[in-house]
C-alpha positions in Angstrom: 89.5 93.2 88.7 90.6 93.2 92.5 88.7 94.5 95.6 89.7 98.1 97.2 89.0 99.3 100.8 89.3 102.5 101.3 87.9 105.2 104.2 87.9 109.0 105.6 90.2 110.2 108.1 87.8 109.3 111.2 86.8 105.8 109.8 83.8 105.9 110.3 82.9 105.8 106.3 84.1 102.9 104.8 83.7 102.4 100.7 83.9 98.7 99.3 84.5 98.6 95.5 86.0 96.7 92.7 88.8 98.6 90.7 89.5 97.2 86.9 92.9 98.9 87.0 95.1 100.2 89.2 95.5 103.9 88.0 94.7 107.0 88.8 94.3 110.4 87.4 94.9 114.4 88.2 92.3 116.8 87.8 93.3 120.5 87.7 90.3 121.9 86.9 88.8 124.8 89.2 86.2 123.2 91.3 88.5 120.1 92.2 91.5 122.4 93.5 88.9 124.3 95.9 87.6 121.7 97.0 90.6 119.3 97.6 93.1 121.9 97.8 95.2 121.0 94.7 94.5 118.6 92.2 92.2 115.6 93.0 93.7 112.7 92.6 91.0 110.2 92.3 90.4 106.2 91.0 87.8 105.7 88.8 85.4 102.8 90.5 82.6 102.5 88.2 79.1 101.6 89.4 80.0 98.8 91.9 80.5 100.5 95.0 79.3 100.3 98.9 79.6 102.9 101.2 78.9 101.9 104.8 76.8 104.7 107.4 75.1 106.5 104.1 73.3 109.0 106.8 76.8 109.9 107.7 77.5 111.4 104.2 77.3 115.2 103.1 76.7 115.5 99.6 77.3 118.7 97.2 76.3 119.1 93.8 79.2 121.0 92.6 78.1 121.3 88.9 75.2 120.1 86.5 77.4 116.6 86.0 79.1 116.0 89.0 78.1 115.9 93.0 80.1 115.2 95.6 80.2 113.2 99.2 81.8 114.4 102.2 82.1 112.1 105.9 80.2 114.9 108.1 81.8 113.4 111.0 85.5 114.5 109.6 84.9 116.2 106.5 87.0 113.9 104.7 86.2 114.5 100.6 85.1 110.6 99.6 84.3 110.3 96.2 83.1 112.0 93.1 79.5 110.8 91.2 78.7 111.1 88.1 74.9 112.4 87.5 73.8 111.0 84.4 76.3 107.8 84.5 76.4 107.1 88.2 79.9 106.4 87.9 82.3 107.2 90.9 85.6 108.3 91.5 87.3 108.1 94.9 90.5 109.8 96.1 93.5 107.6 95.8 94.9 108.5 99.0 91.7 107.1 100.9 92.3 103.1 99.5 94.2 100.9 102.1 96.7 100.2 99.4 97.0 103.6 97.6 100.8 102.7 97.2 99.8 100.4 94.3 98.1 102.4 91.8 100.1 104.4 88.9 99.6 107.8 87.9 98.9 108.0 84.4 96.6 111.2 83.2 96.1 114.6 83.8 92.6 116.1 83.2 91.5 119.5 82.5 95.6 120.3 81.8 94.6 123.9 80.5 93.0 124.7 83.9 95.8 123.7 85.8 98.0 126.9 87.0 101.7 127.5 86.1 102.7 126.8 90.3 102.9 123.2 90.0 103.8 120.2 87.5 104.3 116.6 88.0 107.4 114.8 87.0 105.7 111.9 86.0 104.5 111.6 82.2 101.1 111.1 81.9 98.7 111.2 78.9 97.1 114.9 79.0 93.6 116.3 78.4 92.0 119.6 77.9 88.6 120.3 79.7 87.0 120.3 75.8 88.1 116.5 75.5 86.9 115.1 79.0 84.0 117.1 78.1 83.5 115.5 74.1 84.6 112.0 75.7 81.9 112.1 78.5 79.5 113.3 76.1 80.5 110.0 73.6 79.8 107.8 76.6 
């Protein structure tokens, strides 16, 4: 396990965690593209997380499992909660040392629209397995 530091554009938000592996996945499904744009890209953090100026957050609750913060100063898309685990996941691209994490899975791959692929080889999943591995959990 190792410490990450990551924050939003302004800096104002800072998030403290402790990663157990440096990887990171792509989700493709609908609500992360509109939201980020394209896929999220995001690190899976667990439970042990801080996140400085908490009255500066935004939250959304995108879907009956998931909600997600927002800095309101910048609009910067911080992380990803889950509801009934309280686990978060936090975009790679905000961590000080984003250079260090590897790529290796794709989520909701039958969402994700013919206009893009990734060269790298990840391991894939359809939205029916995240959703019958989540439910196992």
């Amino acid at each position: 396990m190792a410490n990450a530091n990551a924050s939003c554009l302004c800096g104002h938000v800072k998030i403290e965690t402790v990663v157990d592996n440096k990887s990171y996945h792509a989700c493709h499904c609908s609500i992360c593209r509109r939201i980020s744009g394209g896929p999220m890209m995001a690190v899976h953090v667990g439970s042990q997380i801080k996140i400085s100026h908490q009255n500066s957050i935004s939250s959304y609750s995108s879907s009956d499992w998931m909600e997600r913060g927002f800095c309101s100063n910048c609009g910067t898309h911080l992380y990803v909660k889950m509801k009934q685990a309280s686990d978060y996941y936090v975009p790679v691209w905000l961590f000080e040392d984003s250079d260090k994490f590897d790529f290796n899975l794709q989520i909701f791959i039958d969402d994700k629209p013919n206009s893009y692929c990734f060269k790298d080889s990840t391991l894939e999943m359809t939205g029916a397995e995240v959703f019958e591995k989540f439910s196992q959990s």
